[in-house]
N, C-alpha and C positions, 0 to 999 in steps of 0.2 A: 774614651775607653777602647774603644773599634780601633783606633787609630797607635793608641797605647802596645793592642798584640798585637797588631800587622806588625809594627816596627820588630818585636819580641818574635815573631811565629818563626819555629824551624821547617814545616812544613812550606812556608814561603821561602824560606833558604835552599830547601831541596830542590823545590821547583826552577829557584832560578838557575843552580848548579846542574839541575837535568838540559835546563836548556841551553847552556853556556857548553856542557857536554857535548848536545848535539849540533850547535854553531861549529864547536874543533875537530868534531868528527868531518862534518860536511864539506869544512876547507880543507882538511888533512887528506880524505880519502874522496875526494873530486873526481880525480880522473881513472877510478874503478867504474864508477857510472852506477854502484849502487846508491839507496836512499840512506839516509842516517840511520833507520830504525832497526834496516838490514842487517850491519856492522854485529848489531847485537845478538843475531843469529847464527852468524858467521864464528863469534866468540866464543859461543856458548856450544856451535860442533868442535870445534877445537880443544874445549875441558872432554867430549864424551861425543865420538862420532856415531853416527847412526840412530839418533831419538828417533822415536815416533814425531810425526808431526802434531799430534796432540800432547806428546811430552814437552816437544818445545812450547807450547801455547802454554801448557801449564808453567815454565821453568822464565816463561816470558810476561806470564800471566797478562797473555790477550788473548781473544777470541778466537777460536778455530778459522773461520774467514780469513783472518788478518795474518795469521799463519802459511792460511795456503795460498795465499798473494803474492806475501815477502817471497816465500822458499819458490814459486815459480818464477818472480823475477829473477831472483838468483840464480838458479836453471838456464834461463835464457842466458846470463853473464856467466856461464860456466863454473859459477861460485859452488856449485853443490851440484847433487844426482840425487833422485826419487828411485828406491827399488824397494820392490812389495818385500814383506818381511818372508823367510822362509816357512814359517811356520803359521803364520796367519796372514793370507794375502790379501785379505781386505786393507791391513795396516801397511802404510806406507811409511818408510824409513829413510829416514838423508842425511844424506854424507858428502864431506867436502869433496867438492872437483878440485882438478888439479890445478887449476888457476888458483883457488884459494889456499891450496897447502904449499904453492911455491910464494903466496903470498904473505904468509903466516910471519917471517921475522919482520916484514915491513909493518903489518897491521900489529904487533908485539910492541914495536917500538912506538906507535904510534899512541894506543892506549897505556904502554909504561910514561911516553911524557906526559902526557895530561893529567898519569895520577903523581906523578912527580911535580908537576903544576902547583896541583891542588894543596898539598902536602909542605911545600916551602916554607920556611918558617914557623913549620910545627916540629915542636922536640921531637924527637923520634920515638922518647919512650908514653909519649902520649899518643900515642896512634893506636895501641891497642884498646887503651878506654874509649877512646871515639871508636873504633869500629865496634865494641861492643854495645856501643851507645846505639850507635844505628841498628846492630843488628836485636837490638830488644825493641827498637821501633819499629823497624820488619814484623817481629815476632807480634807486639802488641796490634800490629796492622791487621795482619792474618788472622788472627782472633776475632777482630773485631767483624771482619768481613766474611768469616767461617772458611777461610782458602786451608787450603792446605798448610802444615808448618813451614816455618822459613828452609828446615833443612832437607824435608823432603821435597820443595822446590826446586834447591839448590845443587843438593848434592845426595840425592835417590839414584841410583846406579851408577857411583864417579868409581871411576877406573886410578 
């Protein structure tokens, strides 16, 4: 039976695709010198510069720690800047440096091949049911774990 839904589980499918993701990221973007995990911070100032460093932990949904690790290493690689918010200087906000926004069509191209990768051989008019497929997996995720909804995640103050 065990052996029945491993073969069947999409959640083991996700997993291996996160990790297949982060194998293409790692060869792709090598000699930036950031880690794999970074990339995805990197992406996600480039939808909406200047989060909170707690907005990205939420938008990353990982821990404040692992937050203020990535965005320092990235600091030290010029990838981003730390400046206290105007208005509340306890909050700290980051924003791509200028290594990362002259890097922007190269890291573009890099995450459009992989999702063109992924996508090959799938009709194109089936892509919106799969992405709605996953993103009700998101949603039913977030539910279940009390997080916030997938769209305030996602896209709470997109410009």
């Amino acid at each position: 039976m065990f052996e029945s839904f491993a073969f069947e589980s999409i959640p083991r499918r996700l997993v291996l695709l996160f990790r297949m993701t982060m194998k293409h990221l790692r060869l792709e973007m090598k000699e930036i010198g950031a880690g794999t995990g970074d990339y995805s911070f990197i992406a996600i100032l480039f939808l909406k510069d200047g989060l909170s460093q707690d907005e990205l932990s939420t938008r990353m949904q990982v821990d404040k720690s692992y937050t203020a690790r990535a965005v320092a290493r990235l600091e030290q690689m010029d990838l981003v800047e730390r400046r206290p918010d105007p208005q509340e200087h306890r909050v700290k906000r980051v924003f791509l440096g200028q290594r990362a926004k002259d890097m922007k069509a190269e890291i573009f191209t890099v995450f459009k091949h992989w999702h063109d990768t992924l996508v090959r051989g799938i009709d194109p008019e089936d892509l919106p049911v799969i992405r709605q497929g996953l993103d009700q997996m998101i949603e039913n995720a977030c539910r279940e774990l009390d997080l916030e909804t997938w769209d305030d995640i996602i896209f709470k103050g997109k410009t």
